[in-house]
C-alpha positions as CSV (number, residue, x, y, z in Angstrom):
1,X,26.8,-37.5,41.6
2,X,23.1,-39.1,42.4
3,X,22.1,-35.5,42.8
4,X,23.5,-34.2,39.8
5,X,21.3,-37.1,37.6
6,X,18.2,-36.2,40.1
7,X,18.2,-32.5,39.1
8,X,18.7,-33.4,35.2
9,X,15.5,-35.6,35.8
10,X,13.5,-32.8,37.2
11,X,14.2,-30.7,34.1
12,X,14.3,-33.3,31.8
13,X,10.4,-33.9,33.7
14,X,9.8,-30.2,33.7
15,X,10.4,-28.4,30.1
16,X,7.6,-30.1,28.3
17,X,5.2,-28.8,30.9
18,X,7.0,-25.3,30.5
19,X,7.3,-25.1,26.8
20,X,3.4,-26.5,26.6
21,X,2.7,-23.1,28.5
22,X,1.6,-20.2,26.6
23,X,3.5,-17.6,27.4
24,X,1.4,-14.2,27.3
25,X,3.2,-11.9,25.1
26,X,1.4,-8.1,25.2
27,X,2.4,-4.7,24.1
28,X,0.4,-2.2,25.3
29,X,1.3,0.0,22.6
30,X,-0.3,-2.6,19.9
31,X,-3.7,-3.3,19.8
32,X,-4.5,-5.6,17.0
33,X,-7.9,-6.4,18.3
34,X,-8.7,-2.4,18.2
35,X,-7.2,-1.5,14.8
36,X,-9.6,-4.5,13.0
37,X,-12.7,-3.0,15.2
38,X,-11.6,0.4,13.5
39,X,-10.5,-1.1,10.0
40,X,-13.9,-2.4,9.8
41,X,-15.7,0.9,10.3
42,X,-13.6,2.3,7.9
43,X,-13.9,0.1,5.3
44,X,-17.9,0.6,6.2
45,X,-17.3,4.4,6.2
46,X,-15.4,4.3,2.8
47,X,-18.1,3.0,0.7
48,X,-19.4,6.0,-0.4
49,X,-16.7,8.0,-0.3
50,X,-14.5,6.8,-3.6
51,X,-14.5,9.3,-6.0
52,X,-14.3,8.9,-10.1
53,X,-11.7,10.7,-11.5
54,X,-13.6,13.8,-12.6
55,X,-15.3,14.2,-9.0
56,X,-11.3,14.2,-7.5
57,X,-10.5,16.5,-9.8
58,X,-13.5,18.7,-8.7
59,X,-12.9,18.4,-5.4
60,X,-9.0,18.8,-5.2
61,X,-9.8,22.4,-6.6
62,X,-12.0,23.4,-3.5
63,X,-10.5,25.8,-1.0
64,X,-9.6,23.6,1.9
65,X,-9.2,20.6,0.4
66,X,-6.3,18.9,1.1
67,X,-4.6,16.1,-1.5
68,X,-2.7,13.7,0.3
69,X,0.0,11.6,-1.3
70,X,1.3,8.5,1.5
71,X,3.8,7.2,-0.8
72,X,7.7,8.1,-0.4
73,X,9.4,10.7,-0.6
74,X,11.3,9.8,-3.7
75,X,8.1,8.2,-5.2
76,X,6.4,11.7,-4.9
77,X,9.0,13.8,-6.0
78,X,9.1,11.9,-9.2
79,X,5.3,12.3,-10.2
80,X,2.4,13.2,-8.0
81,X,-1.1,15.2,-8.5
82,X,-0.2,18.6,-8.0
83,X,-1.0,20.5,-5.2
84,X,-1.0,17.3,-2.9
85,X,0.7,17.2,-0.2
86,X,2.9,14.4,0.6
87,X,3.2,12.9,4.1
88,X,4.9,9.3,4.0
89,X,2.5,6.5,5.5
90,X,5.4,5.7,7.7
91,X,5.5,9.1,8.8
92,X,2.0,9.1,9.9
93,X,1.9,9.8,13.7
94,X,0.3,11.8,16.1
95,X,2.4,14.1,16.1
96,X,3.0,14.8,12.4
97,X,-0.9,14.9,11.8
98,X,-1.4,17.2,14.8
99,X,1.2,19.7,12.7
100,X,0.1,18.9,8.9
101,X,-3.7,18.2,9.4
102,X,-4.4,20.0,12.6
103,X,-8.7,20.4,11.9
104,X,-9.9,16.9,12.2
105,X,-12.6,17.9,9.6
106,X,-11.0,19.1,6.9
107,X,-11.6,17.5,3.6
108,X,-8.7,14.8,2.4
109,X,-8.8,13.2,-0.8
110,X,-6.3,10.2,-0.9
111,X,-4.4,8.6,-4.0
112,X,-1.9,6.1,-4.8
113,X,0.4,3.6,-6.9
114,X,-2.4,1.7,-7.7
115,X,-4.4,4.2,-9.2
116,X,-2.3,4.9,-12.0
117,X,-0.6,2.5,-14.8
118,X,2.2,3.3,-17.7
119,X,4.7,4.5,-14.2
120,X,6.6,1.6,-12.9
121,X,9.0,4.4,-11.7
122,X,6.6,6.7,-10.3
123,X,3.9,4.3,-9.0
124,X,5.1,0.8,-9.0
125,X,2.2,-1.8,-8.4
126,X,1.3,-3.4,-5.2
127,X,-1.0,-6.1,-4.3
128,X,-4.7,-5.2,-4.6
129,X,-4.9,-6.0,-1.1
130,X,-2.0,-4.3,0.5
131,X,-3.0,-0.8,-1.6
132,X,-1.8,1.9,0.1
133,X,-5.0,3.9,-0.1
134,X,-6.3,0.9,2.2
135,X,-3.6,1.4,4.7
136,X,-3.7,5.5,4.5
137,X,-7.4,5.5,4.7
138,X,-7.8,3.5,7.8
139,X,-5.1,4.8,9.0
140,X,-6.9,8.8,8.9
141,X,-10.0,7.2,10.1
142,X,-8.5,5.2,13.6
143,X,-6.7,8.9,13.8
144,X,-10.6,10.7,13.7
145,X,-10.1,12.0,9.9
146,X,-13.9,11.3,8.8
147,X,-13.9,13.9,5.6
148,X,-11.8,11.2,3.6
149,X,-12.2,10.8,0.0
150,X,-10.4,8.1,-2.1
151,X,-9.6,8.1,-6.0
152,X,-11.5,4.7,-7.1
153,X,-10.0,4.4,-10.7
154,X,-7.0,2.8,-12.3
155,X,-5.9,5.9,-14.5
156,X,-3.0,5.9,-17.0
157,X,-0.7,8.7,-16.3
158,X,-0.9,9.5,-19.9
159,X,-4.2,9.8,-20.3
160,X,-5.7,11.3,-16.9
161,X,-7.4,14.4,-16.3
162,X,-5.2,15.1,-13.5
163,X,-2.2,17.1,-13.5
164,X,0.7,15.2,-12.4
165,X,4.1,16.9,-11.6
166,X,7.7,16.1,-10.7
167,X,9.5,17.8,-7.9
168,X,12.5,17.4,-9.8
């Protein structure tokens, strides 16, 4: 019995000290230290590289320019800028950008749901700081993309330039 109360005391003694201990908790798959480093260059790199709407337009009509729509699936089925191309921002891997955007220097133009109003259904709003043309943008960058080109404005979809289509 005396031991029994002696060996509750140790732990009793020793689980402060052991739950005071940082435990170091890695992943070597996750770097967050790396992506900021590389979201900071691309916000840099960015800069001057958002494009009015007229410029976009421009551009998207250039042989070898690719448009690139991150949003889902069923978001870009139901309107998107034609010609783009859509590759889901959860999709984007190695892998999948090895097969879809094999020339690292090609020319990308980015857009999404927070560039265009009057299409809750088609591009429903997100917070100005979790845009997806923030995520999509450093996401091409960390991956070596440097030919990047974002759509800057807010555009109503009944009033842009663009031509927007359904897949449907």
């Amino acid at each position: 019995m005396k031991l029994h109360w002696i060996a509750w005391l140790l732990l009793a003694l020793a689980l402060p000290s052991i739950a005071s201990e940082p435990r170091p908790l890695s992943n070597p798959a996750i770097d967050m230290d790396g992506y900021l480093a590389l979201a900071s260059e691309a916000a840099a790199h960015r800069q001057s590289r958002r494009l009015d709407e007229a410029d976009f337009r421009r551009m998207s009509e250039a042989p070898g320019t690719i448009v690139l729509d991150a949003r889902s699936r069923d978001k870009f089925e139901l309107l998107h800028v034609d010609g783009a191309i859509n590759l889901s921002f959860p999709d984007i891997t190695v892998a999948s950008l090895e097969t879809l955007l094999p020339d690292k220097d090609v020319r990308i133009l980015i857009y999404c749901n927070n560039n265009f109003s009057n299409n809750e259904d088609a591009f429903p709003r997100k917070l100005k700081t979790a845009s997806l043309n923030l995520s999509t943008y450093i996401a091409l960058y960390t991956y070596g993309y440097r030919n990047i080109y974002e759509l800057m404005p807010l555009i109503d979809t009944d009033e842009t330039q663009l031509t927007l289509v359904s897949s449907e």
